[in-house]
PAPA-216407 format. One record per residue: x negated, z, y of N, C-alpha, C, CB in turn; residue number from 1; residue in one letter; chain. Coordinates in Angstrom, 1 decimal, padded with zeros to 4 digits. Atoms other than C-alpha are relative to their C-alpha. Glycine has a CB too. Layout:
<atoms>
@n_xx:X; n_zz:Z; n_yy:Y; ca_xx:X; ca_zz:Z; ca_yy:Y; c_xx:X; c_zz:Z; c_yy:Y; cb_xx:X; cb_zz:Z; cb_yy:Y; nr:NUM; rest:A; kette:A
...
</atoms>
This chain:
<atoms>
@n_xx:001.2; n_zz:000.8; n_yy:000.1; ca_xx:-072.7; ca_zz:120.2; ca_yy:114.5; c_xx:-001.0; c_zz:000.5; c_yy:001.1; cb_xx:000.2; cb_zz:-001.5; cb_yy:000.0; nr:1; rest:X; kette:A
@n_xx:000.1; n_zz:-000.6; n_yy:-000.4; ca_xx:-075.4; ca_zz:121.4; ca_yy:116.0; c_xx:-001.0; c_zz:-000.9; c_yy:001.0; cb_xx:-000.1; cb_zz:001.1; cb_yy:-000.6; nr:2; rest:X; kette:A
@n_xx:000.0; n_zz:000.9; n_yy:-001.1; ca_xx:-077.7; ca_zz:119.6; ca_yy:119.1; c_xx:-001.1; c_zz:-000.9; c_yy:-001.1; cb_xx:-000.6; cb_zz:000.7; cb_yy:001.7; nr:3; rest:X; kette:A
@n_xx:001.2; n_zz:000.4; n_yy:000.9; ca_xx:-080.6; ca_zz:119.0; ca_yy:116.2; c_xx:000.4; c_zz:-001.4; c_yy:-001.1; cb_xx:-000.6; cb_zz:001.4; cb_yy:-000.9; nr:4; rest:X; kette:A
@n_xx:-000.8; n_zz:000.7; n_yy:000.7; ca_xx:-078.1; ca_zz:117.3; ca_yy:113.7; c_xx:000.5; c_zz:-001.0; c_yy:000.8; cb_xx:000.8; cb_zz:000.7; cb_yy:-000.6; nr:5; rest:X; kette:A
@n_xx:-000.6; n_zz:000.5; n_yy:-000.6; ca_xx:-076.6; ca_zz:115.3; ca_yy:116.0; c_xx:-001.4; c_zz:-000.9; c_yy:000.7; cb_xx:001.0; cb_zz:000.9; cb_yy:000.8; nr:6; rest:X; kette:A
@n_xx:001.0; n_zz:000.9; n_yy:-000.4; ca_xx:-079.8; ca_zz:113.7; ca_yy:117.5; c_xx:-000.8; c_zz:-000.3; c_yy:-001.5; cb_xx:-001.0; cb_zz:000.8; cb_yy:001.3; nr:7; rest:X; kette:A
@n_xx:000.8; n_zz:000.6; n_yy:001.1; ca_xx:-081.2; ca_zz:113.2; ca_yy:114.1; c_xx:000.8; c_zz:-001.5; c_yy:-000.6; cb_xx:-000.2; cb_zz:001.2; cb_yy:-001.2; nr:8; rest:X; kette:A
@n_xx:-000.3; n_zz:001.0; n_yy:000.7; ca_xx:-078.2; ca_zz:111.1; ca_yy:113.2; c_xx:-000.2; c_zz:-001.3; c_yy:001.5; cb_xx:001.8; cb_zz:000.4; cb_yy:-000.9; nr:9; rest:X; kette:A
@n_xx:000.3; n_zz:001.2; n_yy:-001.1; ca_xx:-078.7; ca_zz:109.1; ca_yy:116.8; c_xx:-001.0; c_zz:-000.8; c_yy:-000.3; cb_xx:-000.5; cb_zz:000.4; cb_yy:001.5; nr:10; rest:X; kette:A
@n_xx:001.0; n_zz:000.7; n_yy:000.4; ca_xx:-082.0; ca_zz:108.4; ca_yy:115.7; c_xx:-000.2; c_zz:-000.9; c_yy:-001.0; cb_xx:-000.8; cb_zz:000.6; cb_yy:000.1; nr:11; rest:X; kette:A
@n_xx:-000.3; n_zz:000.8; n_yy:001.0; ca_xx:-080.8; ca_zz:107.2; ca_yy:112.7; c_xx:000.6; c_zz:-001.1; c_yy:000.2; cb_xx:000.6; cb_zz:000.6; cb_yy:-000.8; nr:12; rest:X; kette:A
@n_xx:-001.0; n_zz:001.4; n_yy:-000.8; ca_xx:-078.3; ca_zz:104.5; ca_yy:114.2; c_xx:-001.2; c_zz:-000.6; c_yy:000.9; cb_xx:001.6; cb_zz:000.7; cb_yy:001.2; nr:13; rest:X; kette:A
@n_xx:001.3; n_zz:001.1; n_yy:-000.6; ca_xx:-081.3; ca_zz:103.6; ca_yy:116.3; c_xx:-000.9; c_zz:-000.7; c_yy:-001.0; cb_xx:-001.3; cb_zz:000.9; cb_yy:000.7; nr:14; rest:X; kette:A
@n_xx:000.8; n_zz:000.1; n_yy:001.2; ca_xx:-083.6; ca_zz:103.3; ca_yy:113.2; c_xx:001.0; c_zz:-001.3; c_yy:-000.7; cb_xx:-000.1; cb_zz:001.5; cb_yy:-000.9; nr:15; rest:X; kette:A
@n_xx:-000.9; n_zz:001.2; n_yy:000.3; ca_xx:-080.7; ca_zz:101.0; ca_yy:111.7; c_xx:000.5; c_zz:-001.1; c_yy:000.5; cb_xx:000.9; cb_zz:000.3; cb_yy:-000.2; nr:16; rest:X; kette:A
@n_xx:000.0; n_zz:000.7; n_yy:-000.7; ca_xx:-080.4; ca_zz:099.0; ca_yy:114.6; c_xx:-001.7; c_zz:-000.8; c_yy:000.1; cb_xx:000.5; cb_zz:000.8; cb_yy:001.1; nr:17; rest:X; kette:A
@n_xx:001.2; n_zz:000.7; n_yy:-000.2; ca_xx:-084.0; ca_zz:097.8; ca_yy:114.7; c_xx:-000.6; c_zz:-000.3; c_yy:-001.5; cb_xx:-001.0; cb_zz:000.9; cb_yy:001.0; nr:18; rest:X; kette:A
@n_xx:000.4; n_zz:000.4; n_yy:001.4; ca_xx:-084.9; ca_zz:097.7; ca_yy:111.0; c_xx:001.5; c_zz:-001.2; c_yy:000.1; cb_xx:-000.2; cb_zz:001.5; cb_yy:-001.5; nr:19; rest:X; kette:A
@n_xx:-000.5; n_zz:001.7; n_yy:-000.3; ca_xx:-081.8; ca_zz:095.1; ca_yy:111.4; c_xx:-000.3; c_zz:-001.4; c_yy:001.2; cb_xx:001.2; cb_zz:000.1; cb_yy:000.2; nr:20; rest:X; kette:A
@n_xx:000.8; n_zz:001.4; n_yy:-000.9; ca_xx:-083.3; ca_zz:093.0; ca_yy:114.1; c_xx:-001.2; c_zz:-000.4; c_yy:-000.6; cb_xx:-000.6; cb_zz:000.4; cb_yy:001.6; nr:21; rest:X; kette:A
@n_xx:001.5; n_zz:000.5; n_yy:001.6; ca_xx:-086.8; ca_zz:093.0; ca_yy:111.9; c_xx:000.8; c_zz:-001.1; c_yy:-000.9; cb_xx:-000.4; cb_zz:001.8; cb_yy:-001.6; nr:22; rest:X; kette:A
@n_xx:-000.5; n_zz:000.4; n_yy:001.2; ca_xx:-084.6; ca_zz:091.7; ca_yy:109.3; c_xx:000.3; c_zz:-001.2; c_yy:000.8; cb_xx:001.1; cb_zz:000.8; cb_yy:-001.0; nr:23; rest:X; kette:A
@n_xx:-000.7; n_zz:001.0; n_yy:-000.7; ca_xx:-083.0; ca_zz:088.8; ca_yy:111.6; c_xx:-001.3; c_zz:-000.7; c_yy:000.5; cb_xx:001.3; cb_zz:000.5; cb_yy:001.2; nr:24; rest:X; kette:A
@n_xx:001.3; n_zz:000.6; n_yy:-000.6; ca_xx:-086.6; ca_zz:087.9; ca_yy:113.0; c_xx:-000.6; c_zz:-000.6; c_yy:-001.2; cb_xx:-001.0; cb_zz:001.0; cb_yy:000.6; nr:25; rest:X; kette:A
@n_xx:000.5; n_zz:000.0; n_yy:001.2; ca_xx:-087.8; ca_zz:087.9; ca_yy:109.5; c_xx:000.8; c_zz:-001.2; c_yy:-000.5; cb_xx:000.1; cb_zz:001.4; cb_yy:-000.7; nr:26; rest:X; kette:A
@n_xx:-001.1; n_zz:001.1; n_yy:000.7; ca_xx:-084.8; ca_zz:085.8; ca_yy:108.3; c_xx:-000.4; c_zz:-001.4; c_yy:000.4; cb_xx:001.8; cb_zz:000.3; cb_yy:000.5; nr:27; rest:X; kette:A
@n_xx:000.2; n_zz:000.8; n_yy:-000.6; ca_xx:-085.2; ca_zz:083.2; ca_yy:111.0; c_xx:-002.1; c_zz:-000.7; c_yy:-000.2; cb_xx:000.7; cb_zz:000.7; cb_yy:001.5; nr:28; rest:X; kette:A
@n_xx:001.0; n_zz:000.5; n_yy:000.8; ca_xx:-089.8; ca_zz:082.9; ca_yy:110.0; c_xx:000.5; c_zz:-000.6; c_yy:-000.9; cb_xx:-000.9; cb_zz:000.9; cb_yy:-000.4; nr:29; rest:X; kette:A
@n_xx:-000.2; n_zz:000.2; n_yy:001.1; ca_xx:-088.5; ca_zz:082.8; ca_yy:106.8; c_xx:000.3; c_zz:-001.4; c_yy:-000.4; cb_xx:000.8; cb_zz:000.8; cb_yy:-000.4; nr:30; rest:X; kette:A
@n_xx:-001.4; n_zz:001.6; n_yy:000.1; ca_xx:-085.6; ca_zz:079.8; ca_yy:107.2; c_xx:-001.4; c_zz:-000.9; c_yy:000.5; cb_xx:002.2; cb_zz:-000.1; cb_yy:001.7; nr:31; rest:X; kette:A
@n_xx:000.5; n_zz:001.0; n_yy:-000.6; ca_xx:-088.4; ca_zz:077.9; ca_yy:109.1; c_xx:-001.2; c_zz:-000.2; c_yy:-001.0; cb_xx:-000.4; cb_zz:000.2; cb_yy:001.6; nr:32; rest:X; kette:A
@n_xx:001.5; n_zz:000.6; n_yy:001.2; ca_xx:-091.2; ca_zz:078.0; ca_yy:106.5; c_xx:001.0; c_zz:-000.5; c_yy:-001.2; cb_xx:-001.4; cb_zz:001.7; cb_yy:-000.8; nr:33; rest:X; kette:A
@n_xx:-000.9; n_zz:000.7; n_yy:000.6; ca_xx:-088.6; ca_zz:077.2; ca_yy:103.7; c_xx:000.2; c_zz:-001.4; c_yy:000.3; cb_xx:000.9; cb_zz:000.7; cb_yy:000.1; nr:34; rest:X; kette:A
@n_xx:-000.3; n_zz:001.7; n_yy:-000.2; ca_xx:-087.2; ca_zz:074.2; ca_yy:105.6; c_xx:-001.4; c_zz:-000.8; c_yy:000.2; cb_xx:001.1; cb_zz:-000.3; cb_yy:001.5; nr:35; rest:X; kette:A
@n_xx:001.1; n_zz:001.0; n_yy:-000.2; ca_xx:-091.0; ca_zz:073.1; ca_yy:106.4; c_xx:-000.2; c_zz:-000.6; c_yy:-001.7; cb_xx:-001.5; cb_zz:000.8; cb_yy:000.7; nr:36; rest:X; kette:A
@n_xx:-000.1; n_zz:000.0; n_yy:001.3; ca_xx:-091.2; ca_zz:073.5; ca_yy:102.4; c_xx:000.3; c_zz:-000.9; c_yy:-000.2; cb_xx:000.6; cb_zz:000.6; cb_yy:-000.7; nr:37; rest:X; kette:A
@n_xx:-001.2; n_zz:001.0; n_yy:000.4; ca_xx:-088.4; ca_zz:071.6; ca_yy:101.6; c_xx:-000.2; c_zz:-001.4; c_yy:000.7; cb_xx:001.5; cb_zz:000.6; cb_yy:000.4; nr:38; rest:X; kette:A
@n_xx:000.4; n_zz:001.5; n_yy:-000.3; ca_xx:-089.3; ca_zz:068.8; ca_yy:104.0; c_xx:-001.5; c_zz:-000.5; c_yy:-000.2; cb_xx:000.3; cb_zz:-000.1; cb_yy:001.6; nr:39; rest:X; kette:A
@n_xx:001.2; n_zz:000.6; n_yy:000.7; ca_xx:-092.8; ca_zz:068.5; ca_yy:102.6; c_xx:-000.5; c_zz:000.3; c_yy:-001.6; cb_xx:-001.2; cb_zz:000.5; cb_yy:000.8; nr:40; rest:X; kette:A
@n_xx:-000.3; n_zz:-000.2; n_yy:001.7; ca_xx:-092.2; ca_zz:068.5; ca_yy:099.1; c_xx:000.5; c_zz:-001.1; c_yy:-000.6; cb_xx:001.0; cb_zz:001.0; cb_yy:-000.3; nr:41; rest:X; kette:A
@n_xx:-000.2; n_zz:001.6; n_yy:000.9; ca_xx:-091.1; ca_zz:064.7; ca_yy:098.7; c_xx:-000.9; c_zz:-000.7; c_yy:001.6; cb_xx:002.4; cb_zz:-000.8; cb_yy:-000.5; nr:42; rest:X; kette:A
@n_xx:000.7; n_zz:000.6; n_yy:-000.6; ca_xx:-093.8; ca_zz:062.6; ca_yy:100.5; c_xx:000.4; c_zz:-001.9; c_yy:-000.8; cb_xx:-001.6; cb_zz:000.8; cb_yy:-000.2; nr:43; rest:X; kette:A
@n_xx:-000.3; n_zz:001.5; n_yy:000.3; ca_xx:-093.3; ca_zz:058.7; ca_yy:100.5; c_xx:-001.3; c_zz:-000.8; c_yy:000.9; cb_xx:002.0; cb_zz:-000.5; cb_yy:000.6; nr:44; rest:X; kette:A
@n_xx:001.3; n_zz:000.9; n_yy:-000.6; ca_xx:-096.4; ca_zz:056.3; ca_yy:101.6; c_xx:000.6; c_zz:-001.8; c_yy:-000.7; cb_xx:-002.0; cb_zz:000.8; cb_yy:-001.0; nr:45; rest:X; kette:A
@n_xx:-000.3; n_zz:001.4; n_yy:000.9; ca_xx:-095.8; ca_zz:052.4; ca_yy:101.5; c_xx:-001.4; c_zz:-000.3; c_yy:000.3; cb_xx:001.2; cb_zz:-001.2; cb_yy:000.6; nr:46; rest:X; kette:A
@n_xx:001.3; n_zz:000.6; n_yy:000.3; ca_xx:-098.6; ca_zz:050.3; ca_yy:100.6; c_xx:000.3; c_zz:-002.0; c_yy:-000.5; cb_xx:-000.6; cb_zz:001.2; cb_yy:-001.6; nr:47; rest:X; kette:A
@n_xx:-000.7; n_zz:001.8; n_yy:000.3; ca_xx:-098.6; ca_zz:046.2; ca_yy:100.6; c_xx:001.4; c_zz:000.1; c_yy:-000.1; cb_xx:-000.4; cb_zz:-000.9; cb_yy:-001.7; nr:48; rest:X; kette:A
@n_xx:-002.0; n_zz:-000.1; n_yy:000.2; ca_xx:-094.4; ca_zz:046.8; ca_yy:101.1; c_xx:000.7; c_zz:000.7; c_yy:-001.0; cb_xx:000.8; cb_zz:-001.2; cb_yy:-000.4; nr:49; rest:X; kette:A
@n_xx:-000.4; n_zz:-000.6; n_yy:000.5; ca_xx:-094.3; ca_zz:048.8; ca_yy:098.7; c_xx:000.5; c_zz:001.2; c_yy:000.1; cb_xx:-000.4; cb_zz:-000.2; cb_yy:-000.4; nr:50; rest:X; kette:A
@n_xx:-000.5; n_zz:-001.6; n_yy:-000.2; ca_xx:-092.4; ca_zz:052.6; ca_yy:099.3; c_xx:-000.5; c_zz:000.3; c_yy:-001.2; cb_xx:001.7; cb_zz:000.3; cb_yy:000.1; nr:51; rest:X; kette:A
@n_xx:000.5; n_zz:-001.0; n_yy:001.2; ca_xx:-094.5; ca_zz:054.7; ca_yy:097.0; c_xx:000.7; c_zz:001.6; c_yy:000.2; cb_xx:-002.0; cb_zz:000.3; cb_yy:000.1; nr:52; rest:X; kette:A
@n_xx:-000.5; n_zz:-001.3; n_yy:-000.6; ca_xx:-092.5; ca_zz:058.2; ca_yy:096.8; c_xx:-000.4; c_zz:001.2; c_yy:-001.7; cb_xx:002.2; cb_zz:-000.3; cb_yy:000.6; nr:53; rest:X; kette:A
@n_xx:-000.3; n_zz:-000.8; n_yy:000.9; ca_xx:-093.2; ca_zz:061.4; ca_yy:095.2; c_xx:000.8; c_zz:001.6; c_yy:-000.1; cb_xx:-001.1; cb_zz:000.0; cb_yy:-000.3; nr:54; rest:X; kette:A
@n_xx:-000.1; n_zz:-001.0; n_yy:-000.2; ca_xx:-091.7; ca_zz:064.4; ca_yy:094.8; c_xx:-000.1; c_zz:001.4; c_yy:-001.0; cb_xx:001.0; cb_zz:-000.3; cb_yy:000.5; nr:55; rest:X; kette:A
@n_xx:000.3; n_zz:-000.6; n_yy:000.6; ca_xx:-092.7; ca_zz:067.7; ca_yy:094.3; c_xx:001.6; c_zz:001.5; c_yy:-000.5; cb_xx:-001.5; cb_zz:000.2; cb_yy:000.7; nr:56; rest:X; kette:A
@n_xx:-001.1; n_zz:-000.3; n_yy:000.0; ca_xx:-089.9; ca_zz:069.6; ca_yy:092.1; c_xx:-000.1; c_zz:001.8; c_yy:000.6; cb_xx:000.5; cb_zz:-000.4; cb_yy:-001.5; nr:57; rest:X; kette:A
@n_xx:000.8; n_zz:-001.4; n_yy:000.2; ca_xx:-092.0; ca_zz:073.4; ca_yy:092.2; c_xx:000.2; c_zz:000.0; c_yy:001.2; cb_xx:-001.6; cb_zz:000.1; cb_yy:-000.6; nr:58; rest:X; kette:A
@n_xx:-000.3; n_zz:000.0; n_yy:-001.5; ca_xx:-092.0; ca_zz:072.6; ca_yy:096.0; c_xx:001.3; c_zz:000.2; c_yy:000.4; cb_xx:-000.4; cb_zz:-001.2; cb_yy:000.7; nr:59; rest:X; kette:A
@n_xx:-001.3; n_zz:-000.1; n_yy:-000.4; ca_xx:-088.2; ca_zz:072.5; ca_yy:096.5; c_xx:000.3; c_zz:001.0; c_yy:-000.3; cb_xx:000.9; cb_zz:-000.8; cb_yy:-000.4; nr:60; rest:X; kette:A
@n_xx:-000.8; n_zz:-001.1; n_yy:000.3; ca_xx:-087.5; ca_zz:075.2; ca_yy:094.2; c_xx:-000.1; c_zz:001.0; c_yy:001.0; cb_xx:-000.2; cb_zz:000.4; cb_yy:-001.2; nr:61; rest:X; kette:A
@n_xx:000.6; n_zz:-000.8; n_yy:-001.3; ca_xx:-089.7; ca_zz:077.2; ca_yy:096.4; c_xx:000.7; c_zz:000.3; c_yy:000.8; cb_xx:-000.9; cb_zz:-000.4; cb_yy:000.7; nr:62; rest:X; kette:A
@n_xx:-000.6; n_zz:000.3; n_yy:-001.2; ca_xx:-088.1; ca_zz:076.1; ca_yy:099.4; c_xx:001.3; c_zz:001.0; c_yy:-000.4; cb_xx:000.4; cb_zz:-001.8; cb_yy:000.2; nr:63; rest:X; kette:A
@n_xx:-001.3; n_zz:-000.4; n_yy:000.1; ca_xx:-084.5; ca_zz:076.9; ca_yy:098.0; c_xx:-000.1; c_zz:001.2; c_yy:000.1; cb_xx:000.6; cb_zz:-000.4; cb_yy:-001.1; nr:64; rest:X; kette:A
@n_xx:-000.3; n_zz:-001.5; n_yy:000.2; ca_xx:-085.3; ca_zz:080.7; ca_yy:097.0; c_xx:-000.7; c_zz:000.9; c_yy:001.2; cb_xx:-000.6; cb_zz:000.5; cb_yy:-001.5; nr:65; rest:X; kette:A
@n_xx:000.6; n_zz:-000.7; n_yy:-001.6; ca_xx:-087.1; ca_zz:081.4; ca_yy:100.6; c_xx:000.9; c_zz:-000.4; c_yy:000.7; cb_xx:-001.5; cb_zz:-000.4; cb_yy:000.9; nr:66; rest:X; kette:A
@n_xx:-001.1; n_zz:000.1; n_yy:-000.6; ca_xx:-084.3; ca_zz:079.8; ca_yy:102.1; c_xx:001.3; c_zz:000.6; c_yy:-000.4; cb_xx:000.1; cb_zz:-001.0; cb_yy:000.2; nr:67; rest:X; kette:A
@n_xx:-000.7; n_zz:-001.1; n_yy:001.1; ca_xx:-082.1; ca_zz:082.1; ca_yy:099.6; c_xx:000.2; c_zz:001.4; c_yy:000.6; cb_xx:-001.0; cb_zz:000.2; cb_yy:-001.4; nr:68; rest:X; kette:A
@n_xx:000.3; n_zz:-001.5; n_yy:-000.5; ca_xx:-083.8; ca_zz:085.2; ca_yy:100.9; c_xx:-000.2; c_zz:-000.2; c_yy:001.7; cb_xx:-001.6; cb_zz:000.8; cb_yy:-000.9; nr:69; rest:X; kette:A
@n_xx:000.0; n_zz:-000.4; n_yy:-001.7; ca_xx:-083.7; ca_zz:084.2; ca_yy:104.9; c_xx:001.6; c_zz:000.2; c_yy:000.1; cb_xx:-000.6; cb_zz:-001.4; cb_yy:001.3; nr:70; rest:X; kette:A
@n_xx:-001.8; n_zz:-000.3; n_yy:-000.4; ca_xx:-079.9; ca_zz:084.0; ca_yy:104.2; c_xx:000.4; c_zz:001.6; c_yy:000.0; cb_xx:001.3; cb_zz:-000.7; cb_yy:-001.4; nr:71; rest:X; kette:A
@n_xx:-000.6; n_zz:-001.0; n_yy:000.3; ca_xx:-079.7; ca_zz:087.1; ca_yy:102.6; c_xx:-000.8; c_zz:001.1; c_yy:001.0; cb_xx:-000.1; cb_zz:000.3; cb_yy:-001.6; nr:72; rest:X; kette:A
@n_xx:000.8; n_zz:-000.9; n_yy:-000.9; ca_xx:-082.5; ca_zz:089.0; ca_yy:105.1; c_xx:001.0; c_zz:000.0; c_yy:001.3; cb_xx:-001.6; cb_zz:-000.5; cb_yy:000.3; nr:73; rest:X; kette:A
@n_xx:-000.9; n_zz:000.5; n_yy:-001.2; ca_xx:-079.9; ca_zz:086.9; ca_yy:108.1; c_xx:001.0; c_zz:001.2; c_yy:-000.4; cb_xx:000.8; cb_zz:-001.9; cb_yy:-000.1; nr:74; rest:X; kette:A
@n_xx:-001.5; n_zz:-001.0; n_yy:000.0; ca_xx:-076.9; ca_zz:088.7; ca_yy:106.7; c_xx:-000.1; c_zz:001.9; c_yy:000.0; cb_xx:000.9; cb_zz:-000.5; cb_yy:-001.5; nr:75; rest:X; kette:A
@n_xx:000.2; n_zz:-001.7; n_yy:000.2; ca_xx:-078.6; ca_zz:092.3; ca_yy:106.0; c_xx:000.0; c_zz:000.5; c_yy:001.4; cb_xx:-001.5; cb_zz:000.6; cb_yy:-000.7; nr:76; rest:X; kette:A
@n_xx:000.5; n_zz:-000.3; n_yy:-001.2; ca_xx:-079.7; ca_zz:091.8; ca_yy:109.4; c_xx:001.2; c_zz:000.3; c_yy:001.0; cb_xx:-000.8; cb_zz:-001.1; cb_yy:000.4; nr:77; rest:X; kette:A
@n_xx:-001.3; n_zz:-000.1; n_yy:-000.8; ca_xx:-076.6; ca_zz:091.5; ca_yy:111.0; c_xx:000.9; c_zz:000.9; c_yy:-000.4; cb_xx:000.7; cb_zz:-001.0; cb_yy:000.0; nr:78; rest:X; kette:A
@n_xx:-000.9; n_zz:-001.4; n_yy:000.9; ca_xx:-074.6; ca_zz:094.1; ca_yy:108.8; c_xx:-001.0; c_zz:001.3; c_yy:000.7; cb_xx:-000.3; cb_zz:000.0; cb_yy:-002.3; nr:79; rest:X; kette:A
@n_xx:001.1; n_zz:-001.4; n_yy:-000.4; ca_xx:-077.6; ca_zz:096.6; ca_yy:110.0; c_xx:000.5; c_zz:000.3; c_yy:001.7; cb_xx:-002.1; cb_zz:-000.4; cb_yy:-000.1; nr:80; rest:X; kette:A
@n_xx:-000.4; n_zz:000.1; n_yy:-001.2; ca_xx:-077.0; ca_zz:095.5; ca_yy:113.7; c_xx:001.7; c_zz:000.3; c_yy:000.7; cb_xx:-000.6; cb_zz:-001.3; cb_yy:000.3; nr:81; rest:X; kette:A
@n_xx:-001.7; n_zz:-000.4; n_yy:-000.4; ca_xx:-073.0; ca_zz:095.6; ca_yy:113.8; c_xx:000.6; c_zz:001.0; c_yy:-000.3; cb_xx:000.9; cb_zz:-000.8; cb_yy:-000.6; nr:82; rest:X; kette:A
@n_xx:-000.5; n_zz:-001.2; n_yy:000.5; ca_xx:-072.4; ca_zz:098.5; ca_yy:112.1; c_xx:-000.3; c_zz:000.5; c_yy:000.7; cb_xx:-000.2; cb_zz:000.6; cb_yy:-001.0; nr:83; rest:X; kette:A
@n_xx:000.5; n_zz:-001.3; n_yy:-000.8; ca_xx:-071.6; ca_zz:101.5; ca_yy:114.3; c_xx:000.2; c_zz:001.0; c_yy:-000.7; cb_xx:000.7; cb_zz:000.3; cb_yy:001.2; nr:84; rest:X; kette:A
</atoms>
């Protein structure tokens, strides 16, 4: 192997090392806009004692499939980073 090949694949293991930290930064935005989702997506107001509550179903789903894809960005992320 020769010195050219051999620093191309270093830079490649570098390159795989940081496009998996991206991904784990990304994962962690992600999980936190999701869970804001998900916690503002059933609003409840009382009024004269009364608990008025609504919730929105389009909002959760939301929620679920961004919190879906921080898991799966979490775990790429870490498969990218652990792998030597």
């Amino acid at each position: 192997m020769c010195v050219k090949q051999t620093r191309q694949v270093t830079n490649f293991k570098h390159m795989k090392k940081v496009i998996g930290i991206i991904l784990i930064l990304i994962s962690i935005y992600t999980g936190y806009v999701g869970f804001e989702k998900f916690s503002s997506s059933g609003e409840s107001v009382k009024i004269l004692g009364l608990e008025l509550s609504a919730k929105d179903s389009d909002g959760r789903s939301q929620a679920y499939i961004i919190l879906g894809l921080s898991i799966v960005s979490f775990l790429g992320g870490i498969y990218l980073v652990a792998k030597k």
